[in-house]
N, C-alpha and C positions, 0 to 999 in steps of 0.2 A: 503303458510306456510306448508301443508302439505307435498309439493314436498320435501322442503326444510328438513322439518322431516324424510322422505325418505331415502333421501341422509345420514343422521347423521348417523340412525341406522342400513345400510347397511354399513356404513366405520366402526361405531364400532362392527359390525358382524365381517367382515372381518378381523378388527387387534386383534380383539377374537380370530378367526380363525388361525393365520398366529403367534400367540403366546402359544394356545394351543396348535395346531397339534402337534409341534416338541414334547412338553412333554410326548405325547402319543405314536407316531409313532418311534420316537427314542430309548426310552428303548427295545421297541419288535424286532427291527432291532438288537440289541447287544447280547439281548437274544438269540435269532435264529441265529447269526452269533459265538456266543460261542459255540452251540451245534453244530452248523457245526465241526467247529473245533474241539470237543470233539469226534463228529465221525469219522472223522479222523483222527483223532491221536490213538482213540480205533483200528481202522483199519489197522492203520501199527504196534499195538502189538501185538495182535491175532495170527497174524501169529508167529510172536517169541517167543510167549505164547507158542503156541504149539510147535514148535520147539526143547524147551528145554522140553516140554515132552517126546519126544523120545529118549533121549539124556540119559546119566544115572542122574541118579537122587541124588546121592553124589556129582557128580562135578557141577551139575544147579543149583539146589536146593533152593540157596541164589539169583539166578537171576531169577528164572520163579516168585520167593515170591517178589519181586521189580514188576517186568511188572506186576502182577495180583494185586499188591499192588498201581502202577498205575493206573492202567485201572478201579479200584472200585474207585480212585476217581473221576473217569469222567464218571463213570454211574449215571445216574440221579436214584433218589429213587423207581421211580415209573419205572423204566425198572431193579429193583432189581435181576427177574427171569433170566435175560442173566446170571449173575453172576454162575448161577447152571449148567446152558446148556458149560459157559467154563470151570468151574472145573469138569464137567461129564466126559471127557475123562481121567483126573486124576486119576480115582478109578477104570478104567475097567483092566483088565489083560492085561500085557502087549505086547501081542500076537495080541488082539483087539485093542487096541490104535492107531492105524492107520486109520481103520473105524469108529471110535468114533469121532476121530478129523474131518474126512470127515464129519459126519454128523454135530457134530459142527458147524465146519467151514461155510456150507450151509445155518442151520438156523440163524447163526449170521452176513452173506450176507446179508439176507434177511431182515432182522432187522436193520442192517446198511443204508438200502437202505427206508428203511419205508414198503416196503410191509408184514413184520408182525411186530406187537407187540411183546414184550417181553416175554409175557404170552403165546402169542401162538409158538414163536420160542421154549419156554420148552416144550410145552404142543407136540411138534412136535419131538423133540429131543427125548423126553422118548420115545414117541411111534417109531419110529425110532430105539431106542436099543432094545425095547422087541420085536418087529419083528423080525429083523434081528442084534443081537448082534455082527456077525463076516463081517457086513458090504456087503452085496451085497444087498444092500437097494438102493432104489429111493427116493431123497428126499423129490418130487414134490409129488409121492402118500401119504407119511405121512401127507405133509400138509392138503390135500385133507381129511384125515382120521381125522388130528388133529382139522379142522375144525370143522367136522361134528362130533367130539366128544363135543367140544365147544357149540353147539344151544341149547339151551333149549328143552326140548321133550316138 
């Protein structure tokens, strides 16, 4: 009898099993396969985003405010701060905006890719423009700096 007992509560483990998993393992697969998708799809604006920064800003104006208007709805909440590091080249002079965008463009590689957060792609950017505002910056030493501004003392 106990064998027998065995058997019952290992098949209904199992059909527990093979009824719960999907409900679990399913949504996180759609989740993570949507964010895919939102990062790529950020990642072929960015660049257009910027593009019409250069551009004069009477004739874009109504399309850079579409693509940015895009792209903030595929930013997830909690990576809010890209949203600053791409309007940063917006505000700089337009002399700078060229190196602005490079830096940009770097930290939100990077961000794209997972190697930083959002927090630290800003935190990387600014420092980035008050070193070198006219762009003969290394992107790789600001992160390094933005890092070690980041630790707790």
């Amino acid at each position: 009898m106990d064998s027998g007992w065995a058997v019952v509560i290992g098949a209904a483990i199992a059909l527990a099993g093979a009824l719960i998993t999907p409900l679990v393992i399913e949504p996180r697969r759609e989740r993570a396969r949507r964010a895919r998708e939102a990062r790529d799809e950020i990642a072929r604006l960015v660049p257009e985003f910027f593009r019409y920064s250069l551009g004069h800003e009477e004739q874009v104006a109504g399309r850079q405010t579409e693509v940015l208007t895009r792209i903030r709805f595929l930013v997830a909440q909690k990576d809010d701060p890209i949203m600053r590091v791409l309007a940063g080249p917006s505000v700089v002079v337009k002399a700078d905006r060229p190196a602005a965008i490079a830096n940009a463009t770097g930290v939100i590689a990077r961000w794209l890719e997972g190697t930083y957060d959002a927090k630290r792609a800003l935190v990387t950017y600014e420092l980035a423009r008050q070193i070198d505002p006219h762009g003969d910056f290394i992107t790789d030493w600001a992160a390094k700096r933005g890092a070690e501004a980041e630790e707790p003392a």
